[in-house]
BATIKOL-591056 format. One line per field, with one value per residue (C-alpha): z, y, x; residue in one letter. Coordinates in steps of 0.2 Angstrom, whole numbers, plus 5000, padded with zeros to 4 digits. Example, Ala and Ser with C-alpha at 12.3 -4.5 7.8 and 13.67 -1.06 7.14 Angstrom:
2
up = (5039 / 5036)
north = (4978 / 4995)
east = (5062 / 5068)
vexvo = (A / S)
This chain:
129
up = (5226 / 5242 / 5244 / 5247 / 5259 / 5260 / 5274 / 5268 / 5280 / 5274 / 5284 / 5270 / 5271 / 5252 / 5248 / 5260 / 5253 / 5234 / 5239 / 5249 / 5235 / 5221 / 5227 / 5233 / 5215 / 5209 / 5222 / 5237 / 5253 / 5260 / 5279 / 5282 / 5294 / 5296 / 5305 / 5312 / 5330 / 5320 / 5308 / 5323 / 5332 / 5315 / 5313 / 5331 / 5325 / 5308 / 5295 / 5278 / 5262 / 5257 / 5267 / 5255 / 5262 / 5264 / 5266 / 5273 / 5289 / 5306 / 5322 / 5313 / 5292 / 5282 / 5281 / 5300 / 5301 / 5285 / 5294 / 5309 / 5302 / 5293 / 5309 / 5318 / 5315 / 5315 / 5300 / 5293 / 5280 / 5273 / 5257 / 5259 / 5243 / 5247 / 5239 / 5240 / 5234 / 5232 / 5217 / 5221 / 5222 / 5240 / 5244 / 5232 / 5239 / 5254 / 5253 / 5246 / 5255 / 5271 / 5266 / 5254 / 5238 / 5226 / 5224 / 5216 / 5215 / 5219 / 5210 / 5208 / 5194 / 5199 / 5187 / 5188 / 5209 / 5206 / 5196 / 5208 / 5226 / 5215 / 5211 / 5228 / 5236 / 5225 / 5232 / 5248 / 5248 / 5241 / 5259 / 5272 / 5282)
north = (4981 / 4974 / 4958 / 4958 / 4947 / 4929 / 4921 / 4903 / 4898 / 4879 / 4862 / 4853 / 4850 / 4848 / 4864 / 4874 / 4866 / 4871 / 4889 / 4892 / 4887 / 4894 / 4909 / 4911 / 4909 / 4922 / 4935 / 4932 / 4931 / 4915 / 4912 / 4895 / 4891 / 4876 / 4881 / 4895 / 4894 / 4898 / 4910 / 4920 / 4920 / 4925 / 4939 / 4946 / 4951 / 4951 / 4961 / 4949 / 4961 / 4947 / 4930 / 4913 / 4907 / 4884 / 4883 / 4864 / 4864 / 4858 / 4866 / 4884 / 4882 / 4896 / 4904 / 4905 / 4915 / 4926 / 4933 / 4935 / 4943 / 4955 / 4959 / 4962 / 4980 / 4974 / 4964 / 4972 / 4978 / 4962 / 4955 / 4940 / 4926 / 4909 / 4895 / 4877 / 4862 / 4866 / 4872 / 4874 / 4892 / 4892 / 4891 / 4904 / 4915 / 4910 / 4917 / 4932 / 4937 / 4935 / 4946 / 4938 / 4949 / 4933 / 4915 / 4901 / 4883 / 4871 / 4865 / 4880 / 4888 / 4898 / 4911 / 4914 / 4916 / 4926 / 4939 / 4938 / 4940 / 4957 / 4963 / 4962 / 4968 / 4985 / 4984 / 4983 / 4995 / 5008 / 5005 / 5005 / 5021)
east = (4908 / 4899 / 4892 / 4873 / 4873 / 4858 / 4853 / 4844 / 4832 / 4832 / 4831 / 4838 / 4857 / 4860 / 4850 / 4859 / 4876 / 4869 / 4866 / 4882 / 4892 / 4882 / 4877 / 4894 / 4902 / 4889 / 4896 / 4885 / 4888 / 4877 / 4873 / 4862 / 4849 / 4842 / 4826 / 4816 / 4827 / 4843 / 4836 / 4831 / 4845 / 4857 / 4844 / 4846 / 4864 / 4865 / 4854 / 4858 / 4851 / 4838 / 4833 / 4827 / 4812 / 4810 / 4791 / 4792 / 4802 / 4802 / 4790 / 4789 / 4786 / 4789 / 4776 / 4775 / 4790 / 4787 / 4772 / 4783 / 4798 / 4786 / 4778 / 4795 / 4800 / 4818 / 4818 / 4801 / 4809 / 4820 / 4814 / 4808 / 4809 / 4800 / 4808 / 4800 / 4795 / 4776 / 4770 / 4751 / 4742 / 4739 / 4756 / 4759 / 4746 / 4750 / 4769 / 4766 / 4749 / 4761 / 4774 / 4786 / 4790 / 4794 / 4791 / 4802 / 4799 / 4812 / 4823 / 4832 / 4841 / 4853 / 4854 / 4834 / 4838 / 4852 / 4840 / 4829 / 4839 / 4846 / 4829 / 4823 / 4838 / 4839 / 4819 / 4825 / 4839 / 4825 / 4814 / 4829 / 4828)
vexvo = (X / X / X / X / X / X / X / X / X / X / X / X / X / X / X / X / X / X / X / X / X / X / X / X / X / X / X / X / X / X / X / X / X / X / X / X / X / X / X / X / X / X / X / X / X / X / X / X / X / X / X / X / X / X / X / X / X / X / X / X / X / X / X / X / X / X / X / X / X / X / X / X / X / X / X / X / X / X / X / X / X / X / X / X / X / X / X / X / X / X / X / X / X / X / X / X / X / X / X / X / X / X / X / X / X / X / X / X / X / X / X / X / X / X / X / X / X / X / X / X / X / X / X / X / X / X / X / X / X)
C-alpha cells in the first residue's frame, strides 16, 4: 500500500516532532514546514495527499495561505485540515469559509487526525483529474 503522504504547516518545533513521529507510526509519510515560505517552496515540488493547516504562525497565518493554496490551480485541489489552538467560531468559520474541508483543535489525538487526514484524502483522490 502507498503512503498518503502530509505536509504539516506548523511553526511549532514540538508539534511538527509529534506529527512526524506519530503520523509516521500510523503509516504516514510527514514532511514539516515551519512557515508559509517553506510550505510554498515543498509545494512547488511536491504534491503531499493532504496538508495540516497551524492557524497561528509567523508573517502569513493559516488562514492566509488556505485561501491562497485554494486560489492556486496547482494545489486547488489538496485537502486542507486546519489544526490550531483556537477553538472560537470565527476561526472555525473562518477555516472552512476559506477552503479547508476539516477543523481540529489542538491538542491532538492522533487517532481522531488519523480518521480524518484518511477521510479527506479518499475526498481528495475522488477530485484529482
Amino acid at each position: 500500500m502507498i503512503k498518503k503522504k502530509v505536509l504539516a504547516i506548523d511553526d511549532d518545533v514540538s508539534v511538527c516532532e509529534y506529527y512526524e513521529t506519530g503520523l509516521a507510526a500510523l503509516g504516514f509519510d510527514v514532511t514539516c514546514a515551519p512557515d508559509a515560505k517553506h510550505a510554498r517552496e515543498h509545494l512547488a515540488a511536491h504534491r503531499p495527499d493532504v496538508i495540516l493547516m497551524d492557524v497561528m504562525m509567523p508573517e502569513t497565518d493559516g488562514i492566509s495561505l488556505t485561501r491562497e493554496l485554494r486560489d492556486n490551480p496547482k494545489t486547488s485541489g489538496i485537502p486542507i485540515i486546519v489544526v490550531s489552538g483556537l477553538a472560537d467560531a470565527g476561526t472555525l468559520n473562518d477555516a472552512l469559509l476559506f477552503g479547508a474541508v476539516d477543523y481540529m483543535v489542538k491538542p491532538i489525538d492522533l487517532d481522531v487526525l488519523k480518521t480524518k487526514i484518511e477521510r479527506a484524502a479518499a475526498a481528495g483522490d475522488k477530485r484529482k483529474p
